[in-house]
ZALUMLO-984782 format. One record per residue (C-alpha): residue in one letter; x, y, z. Coordinates in steps of 0.05 Angstrom, whole numbers. Example, Ala and Ser with C-alpha at 12.3 -4.5 7.8 and 13.67 -1.06 7.14 Angstrom:
BEGIN
ATOM/A/246/-90/156
ATOM/S/273/-21/143
//
This chain:
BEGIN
ATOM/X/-806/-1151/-1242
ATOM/X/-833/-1080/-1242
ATOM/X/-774/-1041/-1211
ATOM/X/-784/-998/-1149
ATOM/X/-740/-940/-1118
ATOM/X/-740/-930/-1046
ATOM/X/-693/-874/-1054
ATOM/X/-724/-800/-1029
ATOM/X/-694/-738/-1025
ATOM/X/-695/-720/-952
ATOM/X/-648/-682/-902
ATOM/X/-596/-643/-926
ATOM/X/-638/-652/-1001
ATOM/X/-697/-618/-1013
ATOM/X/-752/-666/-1033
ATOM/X/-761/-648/-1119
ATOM/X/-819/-668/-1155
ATOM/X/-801/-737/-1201
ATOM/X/-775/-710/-1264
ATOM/X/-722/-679/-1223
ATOM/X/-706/-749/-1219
ATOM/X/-676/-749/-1284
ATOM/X/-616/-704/-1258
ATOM/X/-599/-757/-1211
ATOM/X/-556/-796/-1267
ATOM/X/-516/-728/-1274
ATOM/X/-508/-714/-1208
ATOM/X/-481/-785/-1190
ATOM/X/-430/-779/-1256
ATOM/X/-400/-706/-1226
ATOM/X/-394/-740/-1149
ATOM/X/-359/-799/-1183
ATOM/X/-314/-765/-1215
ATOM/X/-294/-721/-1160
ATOM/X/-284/-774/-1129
ATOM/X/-236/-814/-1179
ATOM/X/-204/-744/-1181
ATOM/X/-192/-742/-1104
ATOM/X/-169/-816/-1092
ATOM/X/-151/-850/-1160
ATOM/X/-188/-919/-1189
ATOM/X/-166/-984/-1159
ATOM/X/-164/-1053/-1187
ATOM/X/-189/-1109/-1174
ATOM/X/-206/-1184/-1203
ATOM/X/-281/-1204/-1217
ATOM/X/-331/-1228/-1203
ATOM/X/-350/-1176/-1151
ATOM/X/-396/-1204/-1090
ATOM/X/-441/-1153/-1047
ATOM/X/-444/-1182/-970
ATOM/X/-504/-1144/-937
ATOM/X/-535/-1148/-874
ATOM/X/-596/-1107/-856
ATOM/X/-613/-1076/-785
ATOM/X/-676/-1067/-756
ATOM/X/-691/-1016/-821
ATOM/X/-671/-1061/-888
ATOM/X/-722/-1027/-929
ATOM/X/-678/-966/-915
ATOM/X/-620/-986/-953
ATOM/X/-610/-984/-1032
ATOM/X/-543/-989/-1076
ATOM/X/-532/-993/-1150
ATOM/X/-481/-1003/-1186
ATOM/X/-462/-965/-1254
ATOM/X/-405/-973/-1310
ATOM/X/-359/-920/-1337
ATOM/X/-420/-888/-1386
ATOM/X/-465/-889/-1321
ATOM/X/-507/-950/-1338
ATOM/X/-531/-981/-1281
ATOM/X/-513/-1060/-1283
ATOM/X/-542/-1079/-1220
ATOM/X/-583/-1053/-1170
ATOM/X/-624/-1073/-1099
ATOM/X/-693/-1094/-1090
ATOM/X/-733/-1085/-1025
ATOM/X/-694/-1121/-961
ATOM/X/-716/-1148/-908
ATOM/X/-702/-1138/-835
ATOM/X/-647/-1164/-801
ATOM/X/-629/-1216/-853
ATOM/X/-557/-1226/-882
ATOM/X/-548/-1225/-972
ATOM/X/-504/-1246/-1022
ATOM/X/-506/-1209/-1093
ATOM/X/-458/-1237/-1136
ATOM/X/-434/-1189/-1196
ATOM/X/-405/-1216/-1255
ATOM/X/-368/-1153/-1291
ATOM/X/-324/-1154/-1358
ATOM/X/-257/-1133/-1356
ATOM/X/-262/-1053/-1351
ATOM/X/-251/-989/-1325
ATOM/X/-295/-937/-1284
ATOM/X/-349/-985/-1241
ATOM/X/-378/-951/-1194
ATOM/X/-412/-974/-1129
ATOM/X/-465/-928/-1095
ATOM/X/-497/-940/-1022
ATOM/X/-558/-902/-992
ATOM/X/-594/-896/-928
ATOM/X/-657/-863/-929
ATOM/X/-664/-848/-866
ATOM/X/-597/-816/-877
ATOM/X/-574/-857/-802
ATOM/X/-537/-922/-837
ATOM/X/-534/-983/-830
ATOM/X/-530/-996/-754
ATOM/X/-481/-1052/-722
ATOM/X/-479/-1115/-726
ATOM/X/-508/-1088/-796
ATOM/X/-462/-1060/-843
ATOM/X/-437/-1084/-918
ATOM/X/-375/-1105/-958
ATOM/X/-362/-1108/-1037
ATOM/X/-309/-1147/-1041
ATOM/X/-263/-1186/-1112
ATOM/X/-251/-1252/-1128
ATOM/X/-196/-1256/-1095
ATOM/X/-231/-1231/-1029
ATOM/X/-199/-1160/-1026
ATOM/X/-246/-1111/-1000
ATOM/X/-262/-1061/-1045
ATOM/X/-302/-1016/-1003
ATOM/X/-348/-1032/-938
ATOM/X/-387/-989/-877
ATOM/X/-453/-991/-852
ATOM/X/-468/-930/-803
ATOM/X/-432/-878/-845
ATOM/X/-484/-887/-896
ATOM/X/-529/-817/-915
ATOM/X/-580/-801/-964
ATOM/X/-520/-772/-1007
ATOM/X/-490/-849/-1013
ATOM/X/-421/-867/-1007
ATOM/X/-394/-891/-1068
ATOM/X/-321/-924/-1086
ATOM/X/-300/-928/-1161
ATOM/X/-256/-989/-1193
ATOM/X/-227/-1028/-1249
ATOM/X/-232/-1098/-1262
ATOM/X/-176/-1129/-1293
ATOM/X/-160/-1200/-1313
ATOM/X/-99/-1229/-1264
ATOM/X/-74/-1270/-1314
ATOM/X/-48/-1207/-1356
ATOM/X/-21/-1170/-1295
ATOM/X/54/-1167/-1274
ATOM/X/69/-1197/-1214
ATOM/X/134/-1202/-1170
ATOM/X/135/-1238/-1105
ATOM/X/184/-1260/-1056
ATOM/X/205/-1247/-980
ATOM/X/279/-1230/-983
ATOM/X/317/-1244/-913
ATOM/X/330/-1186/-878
ATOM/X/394/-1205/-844
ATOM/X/466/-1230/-874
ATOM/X/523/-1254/-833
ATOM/X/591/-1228/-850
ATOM/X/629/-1285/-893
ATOM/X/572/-1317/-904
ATOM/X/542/-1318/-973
ATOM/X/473/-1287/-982
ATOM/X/420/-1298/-1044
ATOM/X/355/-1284/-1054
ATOM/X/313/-1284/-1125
ATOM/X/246/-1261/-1130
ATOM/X/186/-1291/-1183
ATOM/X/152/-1260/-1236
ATOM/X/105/-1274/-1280
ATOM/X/120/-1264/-1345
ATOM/X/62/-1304/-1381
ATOM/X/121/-1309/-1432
ATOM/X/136/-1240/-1443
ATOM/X/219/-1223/-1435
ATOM/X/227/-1189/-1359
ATOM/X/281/-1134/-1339
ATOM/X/294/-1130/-1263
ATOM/X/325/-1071/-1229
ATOM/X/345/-1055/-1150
ATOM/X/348/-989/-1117
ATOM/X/406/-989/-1059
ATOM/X/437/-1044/-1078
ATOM/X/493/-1058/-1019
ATOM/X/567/-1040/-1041
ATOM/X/579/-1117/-1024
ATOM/X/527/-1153/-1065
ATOM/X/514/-1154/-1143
ATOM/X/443/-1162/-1175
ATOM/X/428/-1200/-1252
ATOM/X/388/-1156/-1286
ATOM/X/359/-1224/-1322
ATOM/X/329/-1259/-1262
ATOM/X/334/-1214/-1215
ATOM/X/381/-1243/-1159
ATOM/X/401/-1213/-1108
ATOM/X/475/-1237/-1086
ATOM/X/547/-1227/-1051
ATOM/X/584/-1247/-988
ATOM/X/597/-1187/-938
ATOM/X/660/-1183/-901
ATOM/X/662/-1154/-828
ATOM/X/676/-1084/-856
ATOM/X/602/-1089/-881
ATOM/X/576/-1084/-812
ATOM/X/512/-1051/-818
ATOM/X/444/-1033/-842
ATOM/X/425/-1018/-921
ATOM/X/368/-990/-918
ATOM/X/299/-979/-977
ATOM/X/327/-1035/-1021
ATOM/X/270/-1043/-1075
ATOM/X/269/-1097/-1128
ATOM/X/225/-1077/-1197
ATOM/X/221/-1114/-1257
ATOM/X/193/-1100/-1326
ATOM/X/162/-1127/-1384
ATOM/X/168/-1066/-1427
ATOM/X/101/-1031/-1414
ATOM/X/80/-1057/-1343
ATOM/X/131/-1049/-1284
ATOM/X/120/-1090/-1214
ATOM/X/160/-1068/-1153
ATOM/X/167/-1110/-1082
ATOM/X/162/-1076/-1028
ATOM/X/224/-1044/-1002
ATOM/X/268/-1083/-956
ATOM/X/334/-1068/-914
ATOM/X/389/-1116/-896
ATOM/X/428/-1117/-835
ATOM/X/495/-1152/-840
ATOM/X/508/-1187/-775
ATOM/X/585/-1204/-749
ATOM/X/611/-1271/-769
ATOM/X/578/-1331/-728
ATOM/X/621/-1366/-663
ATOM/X/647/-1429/-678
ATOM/X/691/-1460/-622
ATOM/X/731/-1487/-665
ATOM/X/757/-1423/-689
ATOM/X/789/-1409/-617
ATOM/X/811/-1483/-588
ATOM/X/886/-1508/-613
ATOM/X/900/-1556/-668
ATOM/X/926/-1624/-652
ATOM/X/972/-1667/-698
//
């Protein structure tokens, strides 16, 4: 299949004969880095999958997508009008992917049109539709394999009732490795194992109160994983009518 470009200069770009073409590459490499520069590179887990749906104008829009050296992996063909796609991108464990979106009409995609790229595990990565220009809107990314990432998860209660014991352990993965955990505010009435990471302790009524940013990390040694922060409110002790009616022999 003889490969076509539907992209033109137009608008805000003066229209250049085609070897000016050949800048395009560089160009693209300096916005992409500006833009790593400006926002950072997220991660996500392959394969990638493009969900497109054209307006009245599909012919319009055009995307690539390029590697770290600027290679371009993938690329459109010629859309239709009006008709929903699927592009499914399978992409090796790396860094520095970089997905570019045109109009040329330089008006977008308009609604319901628009587009999502979006992981395996169906995060978004980046989506639009009407925002999209002749200068492209591009969002760069890693792709990293989940089964060597460090993960901790767990929801710890929020509340603890005074003279009541409280717990909570989080999970990690370790794939095997030996984990550290480690807690920022830990209450004055609660200890934490540094081993599994559990959080523990009874408070008394003098622990009335709110601890507040409590975050739980833990380690492997060169990857660290952090829950989200947390506070705990210790509640007074619960009513029991027993506590208040007499005793009888």
């Amino acid at each position: 299949m003889t490969r076509k470009r539907k992209r033109t200069q137009i608008g805000a770009i003066p229209i250049l004969p085609d070897w000016a073409d050949l800048f395009r590459p560089y160009t693209l490499l300096t916005l992409c880095a500006l833009l790593f520069l400006a926002q950072g590179t997220y991660a996500y887990v392959g394969p990638v999958t493009l969900s497109l749906t054209t307006d009245d104008y599909g012919d319009e829009t055009s995307w690539y997508l390029t590697d770290s050296s600027g290679t371009e992996l993938a690329y459109s063909d010629f859309y239709d009008n009006n008709t929903s796609y699927n592009e499914v991108m399978n992409l090796p464990i790396g860094t520095g992917y970089t997905f570019t979106i045109y109009d040329e009409n330089d008006d977008g995609i308009e609604s319901p049109g628009g587009y999502s790229v979006e992981d395996a595990e169906g995060t978004v990565i980046v989506s639009g539709g009407d925002s999209i220009t002749t200068m492209g809107e591009s969002m760069t990314f890693d792709i990293i394999d989940i089964n060597d990432t460090l993960l901790i998860t767990g929801t710890p209660a929020t509340r603890a009732t005074a003279n009541e014991p409280y717990s909570f352990t989080p999970t990690a993965d370790s794939n095997g490795e030996p984990l550290t955990f480690s807690i920022t505010n830990l209450p004055t009435w609660a200890s934490f194992d540094t081993s599994t990471g559990t959080l523990t302790g009874t408070p008394s009524t003098s622990d009335l109160g709110t601890t507040t940013n409590l975050e739980i990390s833990v380690s492997n040694g060169s990857e660290t994983a952090t829950l989200a922060t947390f506070d705990i409110t210790v509640t007074p002790p619960l009513y029991r009518p027993s506590d208040t009616q007499p005793h009888h022999r």
